[in-house]
N, C-alpha and C positions, 0 to 999 in steps of 0.2 A: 504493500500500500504506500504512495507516495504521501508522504503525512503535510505537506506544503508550506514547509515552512526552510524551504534551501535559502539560503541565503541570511534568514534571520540570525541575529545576535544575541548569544546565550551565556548568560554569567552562571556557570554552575561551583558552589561553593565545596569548600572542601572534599574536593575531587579527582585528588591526586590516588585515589585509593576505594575500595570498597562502594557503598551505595553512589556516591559521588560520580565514583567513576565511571560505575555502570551507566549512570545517567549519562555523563558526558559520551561515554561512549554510541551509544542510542543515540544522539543528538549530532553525534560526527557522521555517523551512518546517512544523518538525514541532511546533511548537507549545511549544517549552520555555523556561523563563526564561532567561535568558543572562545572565553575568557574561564579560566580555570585556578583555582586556588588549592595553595597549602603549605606548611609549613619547611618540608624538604627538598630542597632544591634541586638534589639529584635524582626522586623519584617522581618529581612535576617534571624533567623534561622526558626521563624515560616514557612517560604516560603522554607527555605532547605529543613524541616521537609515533604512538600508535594510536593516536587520535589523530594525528596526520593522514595516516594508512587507514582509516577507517570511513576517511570521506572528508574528514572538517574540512569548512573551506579556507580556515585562519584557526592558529592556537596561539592565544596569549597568556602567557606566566604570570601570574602577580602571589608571590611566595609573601605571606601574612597570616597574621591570624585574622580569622573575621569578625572576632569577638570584640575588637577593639575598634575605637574612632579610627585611630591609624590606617587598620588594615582594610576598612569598611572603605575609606577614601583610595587608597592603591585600587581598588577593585572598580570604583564607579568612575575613577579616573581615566582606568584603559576602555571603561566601556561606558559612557555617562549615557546613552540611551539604549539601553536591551532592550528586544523583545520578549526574553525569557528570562524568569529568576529563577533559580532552584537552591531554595533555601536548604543548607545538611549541615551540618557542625557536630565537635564530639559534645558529646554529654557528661554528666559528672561522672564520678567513679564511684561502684557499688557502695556502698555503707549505711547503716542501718541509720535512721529517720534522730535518733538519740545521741550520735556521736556529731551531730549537722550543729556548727555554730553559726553564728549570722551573716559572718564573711560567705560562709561553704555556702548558704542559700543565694545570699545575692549573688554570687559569681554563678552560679545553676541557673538559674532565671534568667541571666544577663544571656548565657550561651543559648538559650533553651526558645527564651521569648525573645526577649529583649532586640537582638541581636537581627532575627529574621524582621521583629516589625519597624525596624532602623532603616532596614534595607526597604522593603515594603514602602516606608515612605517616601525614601528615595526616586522610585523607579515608577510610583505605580501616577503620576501625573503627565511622565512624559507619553506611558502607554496610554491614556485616556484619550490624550491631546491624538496620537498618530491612529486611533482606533485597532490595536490589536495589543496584547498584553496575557502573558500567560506565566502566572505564579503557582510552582508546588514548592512545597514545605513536606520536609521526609521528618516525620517525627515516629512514632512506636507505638505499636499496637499496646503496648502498656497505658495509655493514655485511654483503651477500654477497658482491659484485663491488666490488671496490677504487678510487678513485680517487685518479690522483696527487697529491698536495697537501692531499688532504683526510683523510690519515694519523691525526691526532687526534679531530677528529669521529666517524671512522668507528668507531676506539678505543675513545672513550667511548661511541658508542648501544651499539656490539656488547656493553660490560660493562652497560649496562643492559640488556641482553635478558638478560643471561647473568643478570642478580641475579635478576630478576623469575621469571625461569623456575620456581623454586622458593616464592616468595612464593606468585605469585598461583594457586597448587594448596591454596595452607591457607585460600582462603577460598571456592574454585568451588562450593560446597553451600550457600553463603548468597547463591549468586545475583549472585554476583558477581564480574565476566570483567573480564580484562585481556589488551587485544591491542596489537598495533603494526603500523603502516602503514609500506611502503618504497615512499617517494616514489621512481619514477623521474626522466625528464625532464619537464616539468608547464610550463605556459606559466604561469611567473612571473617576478617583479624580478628574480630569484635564477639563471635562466636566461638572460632578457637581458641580462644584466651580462656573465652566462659567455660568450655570443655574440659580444658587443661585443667582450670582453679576445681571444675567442682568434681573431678577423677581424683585427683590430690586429696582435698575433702575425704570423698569416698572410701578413695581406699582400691580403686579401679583403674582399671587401664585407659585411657582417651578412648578405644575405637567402643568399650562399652559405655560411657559413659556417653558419645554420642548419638550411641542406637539408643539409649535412654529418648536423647532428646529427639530422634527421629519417629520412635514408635509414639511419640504424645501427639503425632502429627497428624490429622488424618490424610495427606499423603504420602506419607513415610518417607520422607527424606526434605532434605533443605532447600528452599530456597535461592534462585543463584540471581548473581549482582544483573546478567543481563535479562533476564527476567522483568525483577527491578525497573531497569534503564529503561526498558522496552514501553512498559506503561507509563514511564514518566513521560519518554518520548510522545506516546499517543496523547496521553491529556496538555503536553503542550502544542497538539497539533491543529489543523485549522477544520479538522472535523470536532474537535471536542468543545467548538464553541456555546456549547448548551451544558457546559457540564463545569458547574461551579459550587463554591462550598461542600464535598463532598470529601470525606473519609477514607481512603482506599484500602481497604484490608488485604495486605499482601502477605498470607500466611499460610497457607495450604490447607488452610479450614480450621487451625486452631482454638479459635475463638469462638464459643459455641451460641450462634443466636439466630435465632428465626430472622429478623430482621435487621 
């Protein structure tokens, strides 16, 4: 399917790697320029290098964090008019809800919320103004279904869904959607680390501890980045202009609800 959007211009954030990646990689397929973010220098150009090869029509580097003013500007500077945003950043680090002091919550919120509705307000007047504009925000199916530990993360996407909800309805008649993706389990770093830590825990090998987490699945196995990518691609594409505020459950059925 030609998704129609060659040539458009795509900020996808922390995307040197895993979901990020996968998005950008989807989006190089489809023919769009890419401005691409993250913090290591030498695995942003390895990943330019195959975002070349993948179709992009331009790959630009801006090594930053996104979390910050600083880095927020390096990003809107190589590209001050996108047509696409695709909000990703990391999250906090597991820890129980009782060890969180005030610093560890505001910094969670800042990566969580804060950070995508910065950008958000950045980008989403000049999309008004040109009639076309396409925001996804990859946050975590934890933001339905809970997970232990990651009490603040979950906190912060869930208050960004919650703000957005009403933004991105003042602007759906100028062509311009904003959705968000819930990652479930997805074969990334982010999952093999989880593996790793909770086989240690156990008492188990990794390859059982991952059938653990494949057999909870009602597909039986993980989800992959280009999977991912693929529908990020499509809901930034110029068929999915009817399809705003919406929740994407990407989890192979995990999540158990009629609705």
């Amino acid at each position: 399917m030609d998704l129609g959007i060659s040539g458009k211009k795509a900020i996808v954030c922390a995307s040197s790697r895993g979901l990020g990646k996968g998005c950008a990689t989807a989006l190089a397929e489809a023919e769009c320029h890419l401005i691409i973010n993250g913090r290591d220098e030498q695995t942003l150009e390895t990943t330019a290098t195959e975002l070349k090869s993948a179709g992009a029509q331009s790959v630009a580097i801006v090594r930053a964090d996104v979390s910050t003013p600083e880095g927020q500007k390096e990003l809107l500077k190589a590209c001050p008019n996108p047509d696409i945003l695709v909000n990703n950043n990391g999250g906090p680090p597991r820890k129980d809800y009782t060890e969180l002091d005030r610093q560890a919550m505001l910094d969670g919120v800042i990566q969580n919320m804060i950070t995508p509705i910065e950008l958000i307000q950045a980008v989403l007047p000049g999309m008004s103004e040109r009639g076309f504009g396409r925001i996804v925000n990859i946050t975590s199916l934890s933001v339905y279904m809970p997970i232990e530990g990651l009490d603040l993360s979950s906190g912060a996407r869930a208050g960004l869904t919650a703000f957005l909800a009403g933004v991105l309805r003042t602007v759906t008649h100028k062509n311009v959607t904003v959705n968000n993706i819930l990652p479930g389990k997805i074969d990334t770093d982010r999952i093999k680390s989880l593996v790793e830590a909770g086989a240690k825990q156990r008492g188990i090998s990794e390859a059982e501890e991952l059938k653990m987490h494949e057999d909870a699945i009602p597909a039986k196995r993980l989800g992959t980045p280009s999977e991912f990518g693929n529908t990020c691609a499509f809901l930034c594409s110029q068929h999915a202009g009817y399809i705003t505020g919406q929740n994407i459950k990407l989890d192979g059925g995990l999540y158990t609800s009629s609705f």
